[in-house]
C-alpha positions as CSV (number, residue, x, y, z in Angstrom):
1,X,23.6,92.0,13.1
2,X,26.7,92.1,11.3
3,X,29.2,92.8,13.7
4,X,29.7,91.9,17.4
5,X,29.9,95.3,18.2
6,X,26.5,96.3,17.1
7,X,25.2,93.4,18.7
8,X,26.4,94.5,22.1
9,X,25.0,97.9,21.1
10,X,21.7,96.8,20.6
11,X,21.6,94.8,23.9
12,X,21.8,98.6,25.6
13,X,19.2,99.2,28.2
14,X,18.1,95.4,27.8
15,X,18.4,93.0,31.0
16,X,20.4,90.2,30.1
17,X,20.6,86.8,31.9
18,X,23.3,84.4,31.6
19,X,22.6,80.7,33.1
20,X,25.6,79.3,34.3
21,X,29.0,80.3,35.6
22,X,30.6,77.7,33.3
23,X,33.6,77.5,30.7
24,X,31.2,78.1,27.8
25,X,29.2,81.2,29.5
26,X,32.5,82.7,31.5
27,X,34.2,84.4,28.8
28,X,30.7,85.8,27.7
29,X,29.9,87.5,30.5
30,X,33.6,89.3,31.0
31,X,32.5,90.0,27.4
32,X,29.1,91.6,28.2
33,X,30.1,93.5,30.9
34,X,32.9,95.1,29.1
35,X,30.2,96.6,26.8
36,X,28.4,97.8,30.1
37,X,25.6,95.3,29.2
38,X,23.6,94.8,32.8
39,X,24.1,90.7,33.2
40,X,22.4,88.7,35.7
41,X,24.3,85.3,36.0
42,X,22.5,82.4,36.9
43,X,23.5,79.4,39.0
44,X,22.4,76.5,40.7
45,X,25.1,76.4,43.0
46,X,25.1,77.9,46.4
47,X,27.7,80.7,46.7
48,X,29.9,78.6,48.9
49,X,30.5,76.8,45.9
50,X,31.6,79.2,43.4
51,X,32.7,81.5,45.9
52,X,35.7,82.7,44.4
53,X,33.9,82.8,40.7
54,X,31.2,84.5,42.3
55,X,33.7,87.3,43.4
56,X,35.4,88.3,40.1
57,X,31.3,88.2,38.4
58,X,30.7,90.6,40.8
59,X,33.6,92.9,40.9
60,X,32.8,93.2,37.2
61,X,29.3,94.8,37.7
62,X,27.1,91.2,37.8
63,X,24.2,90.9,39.6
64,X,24.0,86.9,41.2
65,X,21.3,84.8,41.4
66,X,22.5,81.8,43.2
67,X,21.1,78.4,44.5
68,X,18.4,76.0,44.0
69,X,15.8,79.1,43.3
70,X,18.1,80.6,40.3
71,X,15.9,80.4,37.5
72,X,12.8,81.6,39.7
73,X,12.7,85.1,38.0
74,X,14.2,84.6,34.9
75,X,10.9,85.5,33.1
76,X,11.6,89.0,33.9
77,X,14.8,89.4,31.6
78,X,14.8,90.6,28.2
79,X,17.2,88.2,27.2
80,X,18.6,84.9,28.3
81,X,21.5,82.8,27.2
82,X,20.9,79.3,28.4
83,X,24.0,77.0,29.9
84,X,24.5,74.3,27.3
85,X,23.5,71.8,29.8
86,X,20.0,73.2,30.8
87,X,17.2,71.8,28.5
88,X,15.3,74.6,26.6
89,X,12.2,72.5,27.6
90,X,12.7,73.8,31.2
91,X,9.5,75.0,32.4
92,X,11.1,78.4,33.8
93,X,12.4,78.6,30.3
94,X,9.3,77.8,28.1
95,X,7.6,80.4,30.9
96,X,9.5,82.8,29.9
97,X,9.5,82.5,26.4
98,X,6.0,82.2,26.9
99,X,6.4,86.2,28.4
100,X,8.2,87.3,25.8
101,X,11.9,86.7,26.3
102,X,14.5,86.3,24.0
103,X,15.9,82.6,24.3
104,X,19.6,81.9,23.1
105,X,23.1,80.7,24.0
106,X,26.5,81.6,22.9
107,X,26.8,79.1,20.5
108,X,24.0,80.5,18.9
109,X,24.8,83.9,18.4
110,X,28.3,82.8,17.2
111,X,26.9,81.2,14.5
112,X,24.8,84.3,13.6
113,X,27.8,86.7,13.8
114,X,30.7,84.2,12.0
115,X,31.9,85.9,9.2
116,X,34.2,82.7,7.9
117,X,33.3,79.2,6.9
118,X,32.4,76.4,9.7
119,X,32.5,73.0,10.1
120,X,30.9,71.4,12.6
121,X,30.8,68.1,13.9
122,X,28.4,66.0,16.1
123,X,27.6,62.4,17.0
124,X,27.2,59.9,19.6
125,X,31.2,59.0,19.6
126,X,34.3,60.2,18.2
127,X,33.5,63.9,18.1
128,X,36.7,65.2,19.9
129,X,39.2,63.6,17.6
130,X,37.1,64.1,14.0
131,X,37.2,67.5,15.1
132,X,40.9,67.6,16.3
133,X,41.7,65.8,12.9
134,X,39.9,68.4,10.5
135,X,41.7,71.4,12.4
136,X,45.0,69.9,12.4
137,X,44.3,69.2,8.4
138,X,43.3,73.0,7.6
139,X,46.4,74.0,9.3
140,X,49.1,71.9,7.7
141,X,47.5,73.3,4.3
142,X,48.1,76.7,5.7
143,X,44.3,78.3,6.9
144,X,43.9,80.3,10.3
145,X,41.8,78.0,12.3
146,X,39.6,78.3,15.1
147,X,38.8,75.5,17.1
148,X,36.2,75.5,19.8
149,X,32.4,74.5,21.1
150,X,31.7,71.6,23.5
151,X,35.5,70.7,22.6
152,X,35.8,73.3,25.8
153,X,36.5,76.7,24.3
154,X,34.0,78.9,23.7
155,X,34.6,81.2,19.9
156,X,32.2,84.5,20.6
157,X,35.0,86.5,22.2
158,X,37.3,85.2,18.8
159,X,34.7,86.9,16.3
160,X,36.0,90.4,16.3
161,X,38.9,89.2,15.1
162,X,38.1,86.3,12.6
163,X,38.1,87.4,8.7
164,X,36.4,85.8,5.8
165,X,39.2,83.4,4.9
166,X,39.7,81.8,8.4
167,X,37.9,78.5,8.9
168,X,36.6,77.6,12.4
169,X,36.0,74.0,13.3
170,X,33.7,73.6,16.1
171,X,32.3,70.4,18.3
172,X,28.5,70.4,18.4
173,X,27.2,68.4,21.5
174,X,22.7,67.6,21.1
175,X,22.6,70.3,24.2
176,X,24.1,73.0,21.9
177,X,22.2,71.7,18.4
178,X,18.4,71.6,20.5
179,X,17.9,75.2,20.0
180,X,20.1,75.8,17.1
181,X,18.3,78.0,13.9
182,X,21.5,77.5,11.6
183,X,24.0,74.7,10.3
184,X,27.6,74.9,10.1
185,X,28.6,74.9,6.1
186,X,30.1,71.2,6.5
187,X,27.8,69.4,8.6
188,X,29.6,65.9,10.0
189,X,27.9,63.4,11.7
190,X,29.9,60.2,12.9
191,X,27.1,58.0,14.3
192,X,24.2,57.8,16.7
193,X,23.5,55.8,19.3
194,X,21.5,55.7,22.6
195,X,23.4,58.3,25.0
196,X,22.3,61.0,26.9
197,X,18.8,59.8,27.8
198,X,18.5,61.2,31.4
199,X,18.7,64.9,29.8
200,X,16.5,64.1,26.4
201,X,14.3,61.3,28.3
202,X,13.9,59.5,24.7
203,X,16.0,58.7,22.0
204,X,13.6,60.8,19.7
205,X,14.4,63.9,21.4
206,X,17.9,63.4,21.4
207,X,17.6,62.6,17.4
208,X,16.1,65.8,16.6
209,X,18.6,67.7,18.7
210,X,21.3,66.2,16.7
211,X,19.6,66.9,13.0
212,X,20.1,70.3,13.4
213,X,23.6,69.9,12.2
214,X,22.3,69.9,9.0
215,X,18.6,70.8,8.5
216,X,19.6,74.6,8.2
217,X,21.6,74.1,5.5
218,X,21.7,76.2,2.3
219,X,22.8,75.7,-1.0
220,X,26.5,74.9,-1.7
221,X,26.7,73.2,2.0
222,X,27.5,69.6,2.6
223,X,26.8,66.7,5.0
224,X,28.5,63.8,5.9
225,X,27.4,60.8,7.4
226,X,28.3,57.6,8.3
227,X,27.1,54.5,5.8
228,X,27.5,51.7,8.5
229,X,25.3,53.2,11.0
230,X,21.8,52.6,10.4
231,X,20.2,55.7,11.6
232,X,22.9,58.3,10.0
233,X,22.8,56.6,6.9
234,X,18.7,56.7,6.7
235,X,19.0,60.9,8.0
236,X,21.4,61.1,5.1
237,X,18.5,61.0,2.9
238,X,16.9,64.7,4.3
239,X,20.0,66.6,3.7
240,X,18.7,70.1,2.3
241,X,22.2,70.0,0.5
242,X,24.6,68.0,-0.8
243,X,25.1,64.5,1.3
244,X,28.7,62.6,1.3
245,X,28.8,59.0,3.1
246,X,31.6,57.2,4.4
247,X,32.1,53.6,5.3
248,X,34.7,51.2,6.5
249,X,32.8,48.3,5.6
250,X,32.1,48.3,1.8
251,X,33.1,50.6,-1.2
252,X,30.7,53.2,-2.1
253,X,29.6,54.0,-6.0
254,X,28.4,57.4,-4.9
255,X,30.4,60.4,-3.8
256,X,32.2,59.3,-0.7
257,X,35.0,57.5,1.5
258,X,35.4,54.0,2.3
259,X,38.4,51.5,2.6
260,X,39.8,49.4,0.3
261,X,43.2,47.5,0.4
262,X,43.8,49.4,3.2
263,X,44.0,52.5,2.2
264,X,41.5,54.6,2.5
265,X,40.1,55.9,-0.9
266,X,37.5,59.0,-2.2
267,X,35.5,59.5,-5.0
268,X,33.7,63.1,-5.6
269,X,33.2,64.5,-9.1
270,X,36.4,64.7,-10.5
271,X,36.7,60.4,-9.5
272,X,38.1,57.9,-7.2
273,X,41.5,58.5,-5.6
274,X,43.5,57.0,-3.0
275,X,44.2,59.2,0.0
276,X,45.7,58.0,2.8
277,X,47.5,54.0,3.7
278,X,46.2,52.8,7.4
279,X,50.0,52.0,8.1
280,X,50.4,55.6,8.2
281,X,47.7,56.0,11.1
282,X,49.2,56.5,14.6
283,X,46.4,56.1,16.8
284,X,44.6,52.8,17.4
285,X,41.4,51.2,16.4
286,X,39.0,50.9,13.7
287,X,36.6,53.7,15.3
288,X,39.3,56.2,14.3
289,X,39.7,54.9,11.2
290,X,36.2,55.9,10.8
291,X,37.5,59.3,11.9
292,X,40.3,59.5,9.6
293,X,37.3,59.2,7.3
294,X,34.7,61.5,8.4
295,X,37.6,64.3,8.5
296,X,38.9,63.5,5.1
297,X,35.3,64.1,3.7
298,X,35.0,67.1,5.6
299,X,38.2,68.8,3.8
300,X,37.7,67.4,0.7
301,X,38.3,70.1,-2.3
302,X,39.8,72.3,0.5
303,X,42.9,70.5,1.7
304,X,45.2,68.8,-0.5
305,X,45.9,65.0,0.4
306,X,49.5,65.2,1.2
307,X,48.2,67.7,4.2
308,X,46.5,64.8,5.2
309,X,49.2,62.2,5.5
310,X,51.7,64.3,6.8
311,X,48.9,65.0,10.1
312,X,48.5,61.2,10.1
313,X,52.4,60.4,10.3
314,X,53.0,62.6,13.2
315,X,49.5,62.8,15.5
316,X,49.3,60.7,18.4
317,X,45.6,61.3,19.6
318,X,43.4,63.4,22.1
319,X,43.9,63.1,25.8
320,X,42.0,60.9,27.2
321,X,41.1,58.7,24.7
322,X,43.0,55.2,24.5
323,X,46.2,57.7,25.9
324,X,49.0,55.4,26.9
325,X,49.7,56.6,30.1
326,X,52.8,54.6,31.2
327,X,54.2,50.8,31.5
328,X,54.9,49.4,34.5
329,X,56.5,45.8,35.8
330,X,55.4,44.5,31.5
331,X,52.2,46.4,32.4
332,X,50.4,48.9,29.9
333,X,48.0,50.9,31.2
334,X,45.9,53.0,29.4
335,X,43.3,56.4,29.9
336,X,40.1,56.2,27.8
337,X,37.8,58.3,30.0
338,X,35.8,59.5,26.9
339,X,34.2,56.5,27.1
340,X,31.2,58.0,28.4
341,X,29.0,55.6,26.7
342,X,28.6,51.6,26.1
343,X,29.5,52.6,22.7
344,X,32.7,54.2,23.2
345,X,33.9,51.4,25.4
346,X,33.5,49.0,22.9
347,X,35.3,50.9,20.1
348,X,37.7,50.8,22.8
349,X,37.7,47.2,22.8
350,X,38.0,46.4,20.0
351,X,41.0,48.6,19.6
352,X,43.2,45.6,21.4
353,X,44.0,42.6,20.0
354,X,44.2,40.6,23.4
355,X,41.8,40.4,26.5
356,X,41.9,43.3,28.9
357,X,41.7,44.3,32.2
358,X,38.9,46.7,32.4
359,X,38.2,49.8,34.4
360,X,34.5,50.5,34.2
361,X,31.1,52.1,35.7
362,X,30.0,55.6,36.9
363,X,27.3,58.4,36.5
364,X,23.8,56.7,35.3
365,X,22.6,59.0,31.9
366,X,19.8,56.0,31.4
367,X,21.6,53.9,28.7
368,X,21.0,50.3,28.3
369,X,23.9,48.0,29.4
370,X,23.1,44.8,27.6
371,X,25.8,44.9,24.3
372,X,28.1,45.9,26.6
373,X,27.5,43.3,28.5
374,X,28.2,40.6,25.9
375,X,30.9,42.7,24.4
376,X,33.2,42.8,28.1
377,X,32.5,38.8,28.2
378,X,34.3,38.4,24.9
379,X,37.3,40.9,25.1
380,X,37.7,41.6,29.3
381,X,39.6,39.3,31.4
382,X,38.8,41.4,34.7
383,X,36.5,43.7,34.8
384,X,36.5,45.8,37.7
385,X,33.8,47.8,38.8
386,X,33.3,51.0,40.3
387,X,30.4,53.9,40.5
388,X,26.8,54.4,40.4
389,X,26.2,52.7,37.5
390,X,28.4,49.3,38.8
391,X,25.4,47.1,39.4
392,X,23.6,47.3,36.3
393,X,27.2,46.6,34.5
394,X,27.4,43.4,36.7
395,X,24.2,42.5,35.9
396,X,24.3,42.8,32.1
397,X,27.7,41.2,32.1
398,X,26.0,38.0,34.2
399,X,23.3,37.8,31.8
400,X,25.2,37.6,28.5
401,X,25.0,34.1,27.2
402,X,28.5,33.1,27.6
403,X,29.5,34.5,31.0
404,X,30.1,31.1,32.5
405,X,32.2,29.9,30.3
406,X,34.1,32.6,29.7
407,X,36.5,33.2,33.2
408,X,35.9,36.5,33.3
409,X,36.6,37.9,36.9
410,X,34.6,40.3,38.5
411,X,35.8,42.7,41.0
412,X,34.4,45.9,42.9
413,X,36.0,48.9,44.4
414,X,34.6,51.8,46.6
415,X,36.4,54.6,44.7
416,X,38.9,55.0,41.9
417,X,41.9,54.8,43.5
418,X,40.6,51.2,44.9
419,X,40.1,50.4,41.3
420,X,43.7,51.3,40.1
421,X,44.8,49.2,43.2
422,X,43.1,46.3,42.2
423,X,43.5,46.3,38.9
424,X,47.6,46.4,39.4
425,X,47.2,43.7,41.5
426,X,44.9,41.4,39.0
427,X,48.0,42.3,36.2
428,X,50.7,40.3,35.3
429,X,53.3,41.4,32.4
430,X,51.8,41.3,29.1
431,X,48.4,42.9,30.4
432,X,46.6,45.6,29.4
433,X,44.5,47.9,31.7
434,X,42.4,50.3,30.2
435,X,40.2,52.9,32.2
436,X,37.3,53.3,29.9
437,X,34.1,53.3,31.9
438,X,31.1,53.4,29.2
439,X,29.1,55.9,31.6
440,X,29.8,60.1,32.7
441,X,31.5,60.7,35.3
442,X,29.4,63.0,37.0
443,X,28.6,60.4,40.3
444,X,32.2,61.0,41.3
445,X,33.9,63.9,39.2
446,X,33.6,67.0,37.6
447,X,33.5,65.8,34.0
448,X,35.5,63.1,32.0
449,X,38.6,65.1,32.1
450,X,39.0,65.7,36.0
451,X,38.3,61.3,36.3
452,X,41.2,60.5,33.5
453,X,44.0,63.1,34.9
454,X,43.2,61.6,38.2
455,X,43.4,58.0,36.6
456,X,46.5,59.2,35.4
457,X,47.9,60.7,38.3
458,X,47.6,57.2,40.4
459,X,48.5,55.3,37.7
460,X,52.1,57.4,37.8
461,X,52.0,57.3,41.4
462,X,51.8,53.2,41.6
């Protein structure tokens, strides 16, 4: 299909289900049912939940299917578009495949009705800001720019408008890249890393998912990966098209990014050139360094390096990730609720140069503790605790070999708000407290957004 509009025409008389009420599947379904598609919307919640969402679906012309029994006759539709976060290995859903219907999601069919250039970006960490980095460079070098995906906007209602020379820029989570048939044109992968286990069940699965980043890609494409992380670098090796590494550790003799005096430097056909001094950088830590990297591959040939330092001198970072909230009594205080992974928390780590007092624990995805573990003994001062996942933190933090002698307090909390309380009292001036918690937030919260603005607000209200 080469427009949106004939796609919508060719979904007439079809039965369309869409799973989820959420922010990626909202827009589509007021966008379905303004082309008088028939939608069924599917949701696990019980209608006292969603009640007022539930309203506005219906005063549109949905059908609802609500509650625990949502998906139990969703082998009758013609065509289903799957909620990012529901495994296509669902039984209902591999039933009704199995019957003949069409499996899909929205990022899906915007990827098979883009008429512009994409870049997309996955990984285990730093998604959010490589993303944010690349978009902010195509704009200060002049392109129209779309920006959306698991970043939290959905692009299909954007394609009617979007023209050849735009550039969209979209996060890729391994939910969205399981079922994914086609690669974005610049494939960028950060790292990988254990994460996400209770929804793949084994590391594996969750590899596969991400590969498809790049295993669709034609010629003329590119890929980037990440030389100091041992499973992107090895993947680098099946890109279909051409592969561009980047590494903070050591130079690189092949096309690529790396550091050096630094400054970070690029070499690509036309030879080695610096691009852009670390001084300039705004936002701290040697992860987004790695960033800075990953986006300056991603533009290279289509943004000119000046574009690049002039986004460095003035950007500040991403909500919620190492976000100075405020100072208080000699106190800094920091939000890093991204951290949704052991991973994350100890990029965030090692983004200080001092011991910290560390907010930490919550939803369980599966992920092994133990690094952590040895990682909070060297760089926290007090840890406190809080969430589902608190116990298994304690325990890899008691384990690691130099607990004992390392005066590390521990300290537990019922809720957040306990843990802000506690941690303000445990700080003296000159501390640091940084909420970073290493695990989703889903035990107590929404998402990681809803758990850092209220970190923030009772952090301003102390």
């Amino acid at each position: 299909m080469s427009t949106i509009n004939e796609y919508l025409e060719s979904l007439s008389g079809k039965s369309v289900a869409v799973i989820g009420m959420g922010v990626s599947n909202t827009p589509l379904i007021r966008m379905l049912l303004r082309a008088n598609v028939k939608v069924t919307v599917c949701d696990k919640s019980p209608r006292e939940r969603v009640a007022e969402q539930a309203a506005e679906m219906e005063s549109l012309g949905a059908k609802l299917m609500l509650g625990p029994d949502y998906l139990s006759k969703i082998h009758k539709f013609d065509l289903i578009f799957r909620t990012p976060g529901l495994s296509p290995n669902t039984p209902e859903l591999i039933h009704a495949v199995e019957h003949g219907c069409e499996l899909t999601s929205e990022m899906e069919l915007f990827f098979e009705l883009c008429p512009c250039k994409i870049i997309g970006v996955t990984g285990s960490d730093g998604k959010t800001t490589t993303t944010t980095l690349i978009s902010e460079f195509l704009k200060e070098a002049g392109y129209n720019v779309y920006v959306g995906g698991n970043i939290g906007r959905p692009l299909l209602p954007d394609v009617s408008g979007m023209t050849p020379e735009d550039m969209v820029v979209v996060e890729l989570s391994s939910f969205q890249l399981m079922s994914m048939t086609r690669s974005p044109n610049v494939a960028v992968f950060t790292n990988l890393s254990p994460n996400h286990l209770d929804y793949h069940h084994t590391m594996e699965e969750y590899t596969a998912a991400k590969l498809n980043i790049f295993t669709h890609q034609q010629q003329g494409d590119r890929a980037i990966f990440n030389f100091d992380n041992d499973i992107t670098r090895s993947l680098s090796k099946k890109a279909p098209a051409e592969s561009m590494l980047f590494s903070r550790k050591q130079k690189l003799e092949e096309k690529g990014v790396y550091l050096r005096d630094n400054t970070i430097w690029l070499t690509n056909d036309m030879g080695s050139r610096e691009v852009l001094r670390l001084d300039d950088i705004r936002i701290p830590g040697v992860h987004n360094v790695e960033n800075y990297m990953a986006a300056i591959a991603a533009v290279d040939g289509l943004v000119p390096d000046k574009c690049v330092r002039a986004v460095a001198k003035r950007f500040t970072g991403v909500e919620h990730r190492i976000e100075l909230v405020r100072e208080l009594d000699g106190v800094r205080y920091y939000n890093d609720s991204i951290g949704t992974s052991p991973t994350r928390t100890m990029a965030c780590l090692d983004s200080f140069d001092q011991k910290l007092i560390l907010i930490a624990g919550g939803y369980d995805k599966g992920v092994p503790f133990t690094q952590l573990g040895v990682e909070i003994v060297k760089k926290v001062k007090t840890l406190v605790l809080v969430g589902a996942t608190a116990p298994a933190i304690r325990k890899a933090v008691l384990d690691a070999p130099d607990f004992k002698a390392s005066g590390l307090s521990l300290i537990e909390a019922n809720d957040l708000s306990s843990a802000v309380h506690k941690a303000q009292a445990a700080a003296t001036a000159g501390d640091i407290v940084v909420l970073s918690p290493a695990c989703a937030a889903f035990d107590q919260f929404k998402n990681f957004m809803e758990r850092g603005r209220v970190f923030k607000d009772l952090v301003n209200h102390l």
